[in-house]
Biopython code that builds the backbone (N, CA, C, O; Angstrom):
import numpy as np
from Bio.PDB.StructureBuilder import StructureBuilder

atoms = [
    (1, "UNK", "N", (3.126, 14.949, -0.462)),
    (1, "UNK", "CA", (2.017, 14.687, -1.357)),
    (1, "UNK", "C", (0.811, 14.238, -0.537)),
    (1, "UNK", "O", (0.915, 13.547, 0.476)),
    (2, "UNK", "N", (-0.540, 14.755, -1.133)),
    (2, "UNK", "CA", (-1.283, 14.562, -0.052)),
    (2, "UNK", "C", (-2.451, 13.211, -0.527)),
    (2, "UNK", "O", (-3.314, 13.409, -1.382)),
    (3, "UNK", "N", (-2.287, 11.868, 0.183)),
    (3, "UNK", "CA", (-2.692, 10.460, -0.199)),
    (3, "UNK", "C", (-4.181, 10.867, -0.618)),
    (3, "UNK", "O", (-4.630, 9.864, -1.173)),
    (4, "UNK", "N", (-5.044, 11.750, -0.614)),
    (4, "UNK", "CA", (-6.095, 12.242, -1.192)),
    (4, "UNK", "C", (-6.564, 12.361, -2.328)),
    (4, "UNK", "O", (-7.609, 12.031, -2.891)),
    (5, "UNK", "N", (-5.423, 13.007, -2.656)),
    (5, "UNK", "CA", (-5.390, 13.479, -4.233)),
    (5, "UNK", "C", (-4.709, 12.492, -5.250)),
    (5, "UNK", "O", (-4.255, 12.715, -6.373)),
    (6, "UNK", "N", (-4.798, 10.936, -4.267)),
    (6, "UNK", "CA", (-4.094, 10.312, -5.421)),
    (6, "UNK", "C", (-5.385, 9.089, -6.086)),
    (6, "UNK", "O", (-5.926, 8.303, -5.308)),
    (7, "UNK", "N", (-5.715, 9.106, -7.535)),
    (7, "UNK", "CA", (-6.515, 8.186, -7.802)),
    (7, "UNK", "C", (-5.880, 6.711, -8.068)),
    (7, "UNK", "O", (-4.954, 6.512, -8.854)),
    (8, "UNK", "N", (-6.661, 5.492, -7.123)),
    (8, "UNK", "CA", (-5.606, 4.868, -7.145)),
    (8, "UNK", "C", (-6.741, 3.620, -7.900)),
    (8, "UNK", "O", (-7.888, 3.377, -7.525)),
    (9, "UNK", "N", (-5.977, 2.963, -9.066)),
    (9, "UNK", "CA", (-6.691, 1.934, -9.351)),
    (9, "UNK", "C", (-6.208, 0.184, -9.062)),
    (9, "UNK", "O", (-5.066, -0.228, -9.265)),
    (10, "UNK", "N", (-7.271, -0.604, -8.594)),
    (10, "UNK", "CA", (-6.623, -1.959, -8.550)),
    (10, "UNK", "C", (-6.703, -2.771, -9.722)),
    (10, "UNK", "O", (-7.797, -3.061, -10.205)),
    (11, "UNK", "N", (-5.527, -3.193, -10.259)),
    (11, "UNK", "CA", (-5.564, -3.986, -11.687)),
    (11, "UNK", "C", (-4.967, -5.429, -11.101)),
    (11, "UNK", "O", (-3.828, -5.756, -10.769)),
    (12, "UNK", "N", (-6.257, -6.163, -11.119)),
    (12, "UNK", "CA", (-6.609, -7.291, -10.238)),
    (12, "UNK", "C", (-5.941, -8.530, -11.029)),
    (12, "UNK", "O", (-5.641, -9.599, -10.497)),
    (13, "UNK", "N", (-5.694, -8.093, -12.866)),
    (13, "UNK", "CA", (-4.677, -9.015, -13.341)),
    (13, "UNK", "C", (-3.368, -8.814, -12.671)),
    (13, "UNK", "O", (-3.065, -9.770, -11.957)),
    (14, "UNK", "N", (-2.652, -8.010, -12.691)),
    (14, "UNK", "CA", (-1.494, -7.520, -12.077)),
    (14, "UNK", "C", (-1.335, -7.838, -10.991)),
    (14, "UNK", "O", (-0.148, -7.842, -10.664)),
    (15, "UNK", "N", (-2.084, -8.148, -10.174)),
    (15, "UNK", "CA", (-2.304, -7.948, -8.519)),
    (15, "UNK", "C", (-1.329, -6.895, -7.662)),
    (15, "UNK", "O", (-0.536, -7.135, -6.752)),
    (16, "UNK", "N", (-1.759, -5.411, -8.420)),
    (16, "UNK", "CA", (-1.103, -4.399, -7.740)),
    (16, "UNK", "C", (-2.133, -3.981, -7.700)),
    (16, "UNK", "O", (-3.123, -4.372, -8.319)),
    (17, "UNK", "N", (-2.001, -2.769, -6.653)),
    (17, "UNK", "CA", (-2.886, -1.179, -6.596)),
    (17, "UNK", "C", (-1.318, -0.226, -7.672)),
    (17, "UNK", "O", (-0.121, -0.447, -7.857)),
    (18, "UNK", "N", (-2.335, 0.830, -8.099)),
    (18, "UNK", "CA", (-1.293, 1.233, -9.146)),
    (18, "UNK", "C", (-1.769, 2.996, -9.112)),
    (18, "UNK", "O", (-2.821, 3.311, -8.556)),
    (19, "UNK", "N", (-0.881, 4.041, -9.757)),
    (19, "UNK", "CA", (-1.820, 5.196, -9.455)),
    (19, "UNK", "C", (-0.333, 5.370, -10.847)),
    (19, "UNK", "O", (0.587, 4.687, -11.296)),
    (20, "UNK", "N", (-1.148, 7.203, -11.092)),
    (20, "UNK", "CA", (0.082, 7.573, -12.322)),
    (20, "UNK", "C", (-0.037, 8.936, -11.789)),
    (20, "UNK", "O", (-1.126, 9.503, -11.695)),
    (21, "UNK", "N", (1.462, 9.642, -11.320)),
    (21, "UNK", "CA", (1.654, 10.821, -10.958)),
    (21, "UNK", "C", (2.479, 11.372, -12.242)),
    (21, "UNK", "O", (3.530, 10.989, -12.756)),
    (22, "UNK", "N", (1.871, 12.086, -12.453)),
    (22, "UNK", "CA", (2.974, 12.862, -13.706)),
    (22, "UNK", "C", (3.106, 12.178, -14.973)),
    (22, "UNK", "O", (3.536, 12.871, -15.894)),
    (23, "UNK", "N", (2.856, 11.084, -15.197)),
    (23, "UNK", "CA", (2.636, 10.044, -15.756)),
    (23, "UNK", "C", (3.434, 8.804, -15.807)),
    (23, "UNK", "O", (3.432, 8.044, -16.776)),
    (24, "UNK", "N", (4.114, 8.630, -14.732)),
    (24, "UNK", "CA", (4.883, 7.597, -14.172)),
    (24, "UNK", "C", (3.904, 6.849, -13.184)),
    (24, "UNK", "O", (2.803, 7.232, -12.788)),
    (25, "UNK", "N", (4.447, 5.918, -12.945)),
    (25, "UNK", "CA", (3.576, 4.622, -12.473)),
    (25, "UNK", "C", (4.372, 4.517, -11.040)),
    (25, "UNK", "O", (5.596, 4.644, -11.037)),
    (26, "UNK", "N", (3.618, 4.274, -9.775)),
    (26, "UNK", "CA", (3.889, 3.893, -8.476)),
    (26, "UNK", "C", (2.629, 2.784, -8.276)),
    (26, "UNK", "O", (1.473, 2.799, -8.699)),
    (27, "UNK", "N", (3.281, 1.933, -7.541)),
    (27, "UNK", "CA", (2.238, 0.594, -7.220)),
    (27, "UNK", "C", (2.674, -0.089, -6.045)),
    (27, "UNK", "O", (3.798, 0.174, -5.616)),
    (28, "UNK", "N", (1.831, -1.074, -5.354)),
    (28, "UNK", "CA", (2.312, -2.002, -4.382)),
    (28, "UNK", "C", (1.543, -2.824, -4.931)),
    (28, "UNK", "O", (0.344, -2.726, -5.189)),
    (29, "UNK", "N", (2.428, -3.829, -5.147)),
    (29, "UNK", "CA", (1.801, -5.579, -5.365)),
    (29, "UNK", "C", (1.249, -5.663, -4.388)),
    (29, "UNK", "O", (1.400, -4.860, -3.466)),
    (30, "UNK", "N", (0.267, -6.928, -4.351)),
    (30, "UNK", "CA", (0.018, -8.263, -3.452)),
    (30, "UNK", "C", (-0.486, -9.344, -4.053)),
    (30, "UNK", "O", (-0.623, -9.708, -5.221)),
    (31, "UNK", "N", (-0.740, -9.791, -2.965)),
    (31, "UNK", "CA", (-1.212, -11.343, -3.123)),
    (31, "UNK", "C", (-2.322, -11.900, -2.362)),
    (31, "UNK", "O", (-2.109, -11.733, -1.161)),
    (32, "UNK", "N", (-3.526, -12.551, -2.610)),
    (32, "UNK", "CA", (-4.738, -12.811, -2.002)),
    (32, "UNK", "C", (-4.423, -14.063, -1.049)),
    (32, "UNK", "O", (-3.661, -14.842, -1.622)),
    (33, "UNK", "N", (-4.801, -14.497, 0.286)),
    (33, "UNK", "CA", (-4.637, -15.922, 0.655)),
    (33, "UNK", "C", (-5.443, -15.968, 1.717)),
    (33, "UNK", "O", (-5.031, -15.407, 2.732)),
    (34, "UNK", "N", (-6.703, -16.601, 1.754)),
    (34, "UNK", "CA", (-7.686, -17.106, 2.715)),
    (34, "UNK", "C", (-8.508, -15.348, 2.851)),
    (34, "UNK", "O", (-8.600, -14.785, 1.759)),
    (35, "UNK", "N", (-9.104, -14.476, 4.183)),
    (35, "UNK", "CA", (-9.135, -13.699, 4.638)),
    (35, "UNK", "C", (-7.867, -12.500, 4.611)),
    (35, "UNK", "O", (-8.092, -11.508, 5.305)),
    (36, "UNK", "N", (-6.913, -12.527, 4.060)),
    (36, "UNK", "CA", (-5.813, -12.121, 4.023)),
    (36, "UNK", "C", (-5.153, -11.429, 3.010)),
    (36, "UNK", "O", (-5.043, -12.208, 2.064)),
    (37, "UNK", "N", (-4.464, -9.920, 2.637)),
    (37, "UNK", "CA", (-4.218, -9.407, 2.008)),
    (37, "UNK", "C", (-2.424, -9.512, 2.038)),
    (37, "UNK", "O", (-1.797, -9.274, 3.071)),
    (38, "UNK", "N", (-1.921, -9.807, 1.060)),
    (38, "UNK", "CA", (-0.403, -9.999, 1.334)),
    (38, "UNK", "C", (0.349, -7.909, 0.545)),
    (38, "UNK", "O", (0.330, -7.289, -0.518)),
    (39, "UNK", "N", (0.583, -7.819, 1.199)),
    (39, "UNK", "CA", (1.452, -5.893, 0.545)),
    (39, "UNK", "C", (2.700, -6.874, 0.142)),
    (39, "UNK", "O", (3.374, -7.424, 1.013)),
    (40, "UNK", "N", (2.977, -7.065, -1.436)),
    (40, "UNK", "CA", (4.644, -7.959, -1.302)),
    (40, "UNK", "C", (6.137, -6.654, -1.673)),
    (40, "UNK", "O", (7.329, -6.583, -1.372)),
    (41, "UNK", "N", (5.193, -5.858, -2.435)),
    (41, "UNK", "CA", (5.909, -4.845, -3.276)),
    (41, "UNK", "C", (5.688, -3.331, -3.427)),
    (41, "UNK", "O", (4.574, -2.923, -3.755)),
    (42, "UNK", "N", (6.710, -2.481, -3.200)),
    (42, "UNK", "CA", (6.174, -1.155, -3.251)),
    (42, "UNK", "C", (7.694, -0.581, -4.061)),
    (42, "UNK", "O", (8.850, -0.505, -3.642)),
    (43, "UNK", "N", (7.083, -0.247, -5.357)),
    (43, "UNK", "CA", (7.995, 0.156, -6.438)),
    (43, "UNK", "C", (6.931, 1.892, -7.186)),
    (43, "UNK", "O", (5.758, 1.847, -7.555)),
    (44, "UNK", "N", (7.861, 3.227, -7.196)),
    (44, "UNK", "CA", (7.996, 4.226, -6.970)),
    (44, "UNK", "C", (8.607, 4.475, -8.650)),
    (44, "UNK", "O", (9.599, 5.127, -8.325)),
    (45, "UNK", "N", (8.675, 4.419, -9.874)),
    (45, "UNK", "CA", (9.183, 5.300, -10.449)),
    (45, "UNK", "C", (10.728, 6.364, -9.896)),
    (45, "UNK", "O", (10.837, 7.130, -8.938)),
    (46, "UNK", "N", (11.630, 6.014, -10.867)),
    (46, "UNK", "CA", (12.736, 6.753, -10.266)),
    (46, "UNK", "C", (12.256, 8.197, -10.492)),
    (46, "UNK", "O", (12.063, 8.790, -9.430)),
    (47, "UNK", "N", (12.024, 8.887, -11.561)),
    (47, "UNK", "CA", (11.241, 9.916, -11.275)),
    (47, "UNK", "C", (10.658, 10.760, -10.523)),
    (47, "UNK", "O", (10.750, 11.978, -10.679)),
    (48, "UNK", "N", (9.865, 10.085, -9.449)),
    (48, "UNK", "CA", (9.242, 10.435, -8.645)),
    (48, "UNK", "C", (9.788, 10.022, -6.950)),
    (48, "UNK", "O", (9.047, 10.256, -5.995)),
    (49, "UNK", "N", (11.182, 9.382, -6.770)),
    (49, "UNK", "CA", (11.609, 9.407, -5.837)),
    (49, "UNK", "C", (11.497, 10.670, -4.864)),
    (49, "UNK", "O", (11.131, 11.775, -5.265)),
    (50, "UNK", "N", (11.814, 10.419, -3.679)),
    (50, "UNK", "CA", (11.923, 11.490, -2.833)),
    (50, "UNK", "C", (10.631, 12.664, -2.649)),
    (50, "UNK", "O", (10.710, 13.693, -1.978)),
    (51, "UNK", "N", (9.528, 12.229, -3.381)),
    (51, "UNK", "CA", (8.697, 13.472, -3.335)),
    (51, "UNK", "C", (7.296, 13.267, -3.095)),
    (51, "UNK", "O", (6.298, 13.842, -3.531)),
    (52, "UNK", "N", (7.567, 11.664, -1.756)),
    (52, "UNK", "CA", (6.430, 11.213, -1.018)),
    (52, "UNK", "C", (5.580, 10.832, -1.487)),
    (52, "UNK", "O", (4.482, 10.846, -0.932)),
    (53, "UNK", "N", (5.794, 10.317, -2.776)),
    (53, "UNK", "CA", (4.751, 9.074, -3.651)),
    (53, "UNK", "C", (4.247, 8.133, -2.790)),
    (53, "UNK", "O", (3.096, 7.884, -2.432)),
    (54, "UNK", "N", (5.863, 7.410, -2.383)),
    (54, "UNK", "CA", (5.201, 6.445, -2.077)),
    (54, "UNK", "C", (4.135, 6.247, -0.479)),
    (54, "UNK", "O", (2.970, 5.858, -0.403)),
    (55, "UNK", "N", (4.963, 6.631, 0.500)),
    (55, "UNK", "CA", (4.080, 6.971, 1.774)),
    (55, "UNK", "C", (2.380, 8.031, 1.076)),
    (55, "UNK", "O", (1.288, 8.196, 1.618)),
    (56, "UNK", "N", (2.650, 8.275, 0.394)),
    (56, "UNK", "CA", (1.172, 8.740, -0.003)),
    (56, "UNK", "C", (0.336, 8.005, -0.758)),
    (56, "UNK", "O", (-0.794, 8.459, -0.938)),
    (57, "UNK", "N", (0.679, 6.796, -1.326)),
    (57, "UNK", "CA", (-0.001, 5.686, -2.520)),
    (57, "UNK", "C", (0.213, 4.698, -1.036)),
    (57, "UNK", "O", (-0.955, 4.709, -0.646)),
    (58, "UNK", "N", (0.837, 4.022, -0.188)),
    (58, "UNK", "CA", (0.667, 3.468, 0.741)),
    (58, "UNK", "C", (-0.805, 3.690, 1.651)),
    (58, "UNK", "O", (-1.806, 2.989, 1.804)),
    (59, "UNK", "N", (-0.373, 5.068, 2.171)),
    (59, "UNK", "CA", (-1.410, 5.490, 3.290)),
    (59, "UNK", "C", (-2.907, 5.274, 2.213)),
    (59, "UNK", "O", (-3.887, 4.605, 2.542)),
    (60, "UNK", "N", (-2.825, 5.667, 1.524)),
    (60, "UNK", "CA", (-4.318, 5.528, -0.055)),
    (60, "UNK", "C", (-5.013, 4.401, -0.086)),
    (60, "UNK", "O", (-6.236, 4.304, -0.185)),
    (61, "UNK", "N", (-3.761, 3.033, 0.051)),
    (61, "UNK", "CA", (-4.451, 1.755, 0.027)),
    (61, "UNK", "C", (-4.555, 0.851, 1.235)),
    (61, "UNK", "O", (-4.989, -0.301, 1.218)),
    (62, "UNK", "N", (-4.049, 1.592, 2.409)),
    (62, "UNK", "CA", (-4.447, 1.078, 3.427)),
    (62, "UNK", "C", (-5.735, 1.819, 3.887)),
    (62, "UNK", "O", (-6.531, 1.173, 4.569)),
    (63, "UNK", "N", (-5.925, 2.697, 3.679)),
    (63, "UNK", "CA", (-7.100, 3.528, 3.892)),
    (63, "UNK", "C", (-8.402, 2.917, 2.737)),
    (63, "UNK", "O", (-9.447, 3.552, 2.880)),
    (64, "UNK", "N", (-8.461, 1.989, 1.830)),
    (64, "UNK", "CA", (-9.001, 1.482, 0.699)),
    (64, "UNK", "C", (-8.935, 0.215, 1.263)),
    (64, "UNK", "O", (-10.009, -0.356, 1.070)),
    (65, "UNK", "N", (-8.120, -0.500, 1.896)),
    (65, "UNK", "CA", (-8.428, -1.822, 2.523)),
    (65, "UNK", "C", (-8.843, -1.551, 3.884)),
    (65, "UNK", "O", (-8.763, -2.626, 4.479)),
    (66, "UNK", "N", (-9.298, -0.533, 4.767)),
    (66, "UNK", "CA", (-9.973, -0.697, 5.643)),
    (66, "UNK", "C", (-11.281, -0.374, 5.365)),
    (66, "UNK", "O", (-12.167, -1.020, 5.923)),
    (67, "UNK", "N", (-11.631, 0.744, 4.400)),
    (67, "UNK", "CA", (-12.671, 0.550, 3.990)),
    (67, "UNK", "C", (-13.698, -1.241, 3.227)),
    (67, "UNK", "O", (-14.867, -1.439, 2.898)),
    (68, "UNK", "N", (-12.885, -1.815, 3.247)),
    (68, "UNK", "CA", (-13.244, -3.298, 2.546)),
    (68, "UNK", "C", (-13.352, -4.419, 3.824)),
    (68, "UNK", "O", (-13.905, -5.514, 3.929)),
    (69, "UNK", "N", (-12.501, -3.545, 4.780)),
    (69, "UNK", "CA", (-12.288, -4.769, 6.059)),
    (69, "UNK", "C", (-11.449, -5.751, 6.518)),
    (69, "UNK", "O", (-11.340, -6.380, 7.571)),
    (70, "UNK", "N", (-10.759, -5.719, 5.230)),
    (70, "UNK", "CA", (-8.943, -6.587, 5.292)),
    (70, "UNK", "C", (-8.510, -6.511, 5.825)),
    (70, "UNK", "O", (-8.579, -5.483, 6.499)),
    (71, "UNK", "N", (-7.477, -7.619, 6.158)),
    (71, "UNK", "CA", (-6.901, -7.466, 7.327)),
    (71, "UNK", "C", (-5.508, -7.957, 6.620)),
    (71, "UNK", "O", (-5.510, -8.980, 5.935)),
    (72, "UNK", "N", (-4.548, -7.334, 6.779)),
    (72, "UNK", "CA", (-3.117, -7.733, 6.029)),
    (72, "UNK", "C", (-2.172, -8.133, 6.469)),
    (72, "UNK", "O", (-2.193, -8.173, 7.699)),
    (73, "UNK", "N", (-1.085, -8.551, 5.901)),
    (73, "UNK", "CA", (0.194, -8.773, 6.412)),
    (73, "UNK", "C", (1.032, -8.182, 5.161)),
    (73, "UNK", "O", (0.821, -8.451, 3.978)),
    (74, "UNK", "N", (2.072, -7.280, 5.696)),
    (74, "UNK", "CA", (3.179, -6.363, 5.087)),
    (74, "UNK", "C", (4.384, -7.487, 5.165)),
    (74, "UNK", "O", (4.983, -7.954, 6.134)),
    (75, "UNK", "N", (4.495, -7.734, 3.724)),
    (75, "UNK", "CA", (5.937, -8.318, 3.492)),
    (75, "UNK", "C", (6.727, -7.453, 3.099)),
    (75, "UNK", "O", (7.861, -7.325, 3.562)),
    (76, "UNK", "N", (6.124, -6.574, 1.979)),
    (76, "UNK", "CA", (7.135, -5.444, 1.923)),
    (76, "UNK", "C", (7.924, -4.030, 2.933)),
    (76, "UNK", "O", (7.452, -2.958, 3.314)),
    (77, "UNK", "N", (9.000, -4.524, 3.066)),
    (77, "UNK", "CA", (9.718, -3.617, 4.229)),
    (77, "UNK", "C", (8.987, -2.033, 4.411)),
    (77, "UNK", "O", (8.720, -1.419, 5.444)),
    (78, "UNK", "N", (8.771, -1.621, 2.835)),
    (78, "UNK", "CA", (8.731, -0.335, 3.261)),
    (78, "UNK", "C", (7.446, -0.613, 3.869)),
    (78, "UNK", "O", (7.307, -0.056, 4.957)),
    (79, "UNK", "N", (6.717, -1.136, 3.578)),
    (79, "UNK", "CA", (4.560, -0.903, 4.295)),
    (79, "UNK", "C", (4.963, -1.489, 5.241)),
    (79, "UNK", "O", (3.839, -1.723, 5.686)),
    (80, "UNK", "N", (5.773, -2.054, 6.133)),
    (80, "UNK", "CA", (5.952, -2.909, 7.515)),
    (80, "UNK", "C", (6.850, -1.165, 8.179)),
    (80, "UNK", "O", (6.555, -0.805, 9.319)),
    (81, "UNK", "N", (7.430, -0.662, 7.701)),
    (81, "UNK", "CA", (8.038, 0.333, 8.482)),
    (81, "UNK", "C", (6.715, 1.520, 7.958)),
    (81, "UNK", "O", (6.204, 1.824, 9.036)),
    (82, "UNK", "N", (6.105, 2.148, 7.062)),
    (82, "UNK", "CA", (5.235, 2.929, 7.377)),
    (82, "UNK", "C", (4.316, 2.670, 7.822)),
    (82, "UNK", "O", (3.406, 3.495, 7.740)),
    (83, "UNK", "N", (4.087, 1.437, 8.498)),
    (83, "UNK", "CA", (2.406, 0.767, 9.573)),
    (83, "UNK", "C", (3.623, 1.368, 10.683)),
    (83, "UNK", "O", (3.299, 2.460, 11.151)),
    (84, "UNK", "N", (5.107, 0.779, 11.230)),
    (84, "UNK", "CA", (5.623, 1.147, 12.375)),
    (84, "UNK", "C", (5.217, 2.729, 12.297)),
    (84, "UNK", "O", (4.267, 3.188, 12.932)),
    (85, "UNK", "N", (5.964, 3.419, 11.533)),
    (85, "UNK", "CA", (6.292, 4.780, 11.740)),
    (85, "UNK", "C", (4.852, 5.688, 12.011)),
    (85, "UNK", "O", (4.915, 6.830, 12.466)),
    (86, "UNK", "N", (3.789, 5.146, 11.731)),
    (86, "UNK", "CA", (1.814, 5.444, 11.518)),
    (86, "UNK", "C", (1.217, 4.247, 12.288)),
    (86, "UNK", "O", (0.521, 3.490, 11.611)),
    (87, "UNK", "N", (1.392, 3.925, 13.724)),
    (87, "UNK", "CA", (1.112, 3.279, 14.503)),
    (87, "UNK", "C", (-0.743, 2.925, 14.361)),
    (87, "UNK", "O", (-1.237, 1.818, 14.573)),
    (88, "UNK", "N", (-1.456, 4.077, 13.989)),
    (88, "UNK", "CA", (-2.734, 3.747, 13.451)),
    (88, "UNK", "C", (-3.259, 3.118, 12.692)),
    (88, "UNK", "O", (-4.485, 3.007, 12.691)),
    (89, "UNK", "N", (-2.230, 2.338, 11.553)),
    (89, "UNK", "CA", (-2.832, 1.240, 10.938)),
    (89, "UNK", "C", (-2.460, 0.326, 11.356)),
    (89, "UNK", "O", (-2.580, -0.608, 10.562)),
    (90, "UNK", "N", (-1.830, -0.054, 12.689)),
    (90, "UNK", "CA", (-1.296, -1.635, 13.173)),
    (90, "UNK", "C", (-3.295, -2.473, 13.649)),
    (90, "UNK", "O", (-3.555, -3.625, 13.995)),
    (91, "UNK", "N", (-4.219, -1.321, 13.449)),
    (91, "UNK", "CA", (-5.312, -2.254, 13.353)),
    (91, "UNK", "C", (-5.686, -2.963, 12.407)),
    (91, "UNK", "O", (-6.691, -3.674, 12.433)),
    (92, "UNK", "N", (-4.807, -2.826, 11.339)),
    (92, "UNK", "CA", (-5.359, -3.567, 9.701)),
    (92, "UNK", "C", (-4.314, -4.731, 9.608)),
    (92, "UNK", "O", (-3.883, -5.204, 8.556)),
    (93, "UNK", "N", (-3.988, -5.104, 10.832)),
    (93, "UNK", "CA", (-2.916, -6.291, 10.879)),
    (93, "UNK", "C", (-3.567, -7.734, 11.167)),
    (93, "UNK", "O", (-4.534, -7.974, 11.890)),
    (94, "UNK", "N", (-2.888, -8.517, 10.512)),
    (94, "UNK", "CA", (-3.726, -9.836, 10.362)),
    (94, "UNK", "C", (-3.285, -10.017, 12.006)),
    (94, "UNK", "O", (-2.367, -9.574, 12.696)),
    (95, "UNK", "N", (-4.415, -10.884, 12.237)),
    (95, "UNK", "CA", (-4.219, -11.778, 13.755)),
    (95, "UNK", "C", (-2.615, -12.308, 14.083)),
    (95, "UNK", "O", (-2.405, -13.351, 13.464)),
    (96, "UNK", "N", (-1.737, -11.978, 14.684)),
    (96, "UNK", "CA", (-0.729, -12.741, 14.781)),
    (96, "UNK", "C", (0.280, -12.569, 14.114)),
    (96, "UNK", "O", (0.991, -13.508, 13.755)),
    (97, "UNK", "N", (0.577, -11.023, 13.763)),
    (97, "UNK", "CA", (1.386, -10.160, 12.421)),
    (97, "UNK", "C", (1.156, -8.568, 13.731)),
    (97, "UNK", "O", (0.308, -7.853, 14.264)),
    (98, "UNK", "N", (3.138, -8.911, 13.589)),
    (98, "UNK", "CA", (3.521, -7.626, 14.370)),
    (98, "UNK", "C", (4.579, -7.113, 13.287)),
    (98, "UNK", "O", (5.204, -8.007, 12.716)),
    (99, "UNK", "N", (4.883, -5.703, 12.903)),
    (99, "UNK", "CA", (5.984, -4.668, 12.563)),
    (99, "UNK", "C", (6.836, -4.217, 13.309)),
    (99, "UNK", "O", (7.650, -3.394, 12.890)),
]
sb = StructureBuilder()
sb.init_structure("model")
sb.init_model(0)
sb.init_chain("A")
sb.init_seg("    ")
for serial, (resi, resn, name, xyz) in enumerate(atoms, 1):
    if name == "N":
        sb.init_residue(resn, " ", resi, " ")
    sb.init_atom(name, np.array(xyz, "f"), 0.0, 1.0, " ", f" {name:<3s}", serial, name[0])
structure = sb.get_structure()
């Protein structure tokens, strides 16, 4: 799936980024703290498993928080292994936050 074509909205009550493929819901929580963006959650619709939702709603909002200038820390496993596996966003890493 190509992270382009995905419209992704932030619902700032929720504190997710959220998008609707097909009309199922994929999102990653966070959490705000000082300069700092927390990724806590990345939940996919069973639906839409396996068919690169999520690495494509990931790459969307890291590409949406560098545009803003954030600097994050990945609690959630999967965004801590797709920053490893996409070595190009280990620049959107908070000071002192390795994957």
């Amino acid at each position: 799936m190509d992270a382009k074509l995905l419209e992704i909205k932030e619902n700032t009550n929720a504190k997710q980024f959220e998008t609707r493929v097909n009309g199922f819901l994929a999102k990653v929580e966070y959490m705000e703290g000082g300069n700092r963006i927390f990724l806590t959650h990345t939940e996919v619709a069973p639906q839409l498993e396996g068919q690169g939702v999520a690495a494509a709603l990931v790459e969307r909002i890291l590409a949406i928080l560098d545009e803003r200038g954030a600097k994050i820390v990945p609690l959630c496993p999967y965004v801590a292994t797709f920053i490893r596996k996409n070595p190009e966003w280990k620049r959107l890493l908070a000071h002192g936050i390795n994957v």
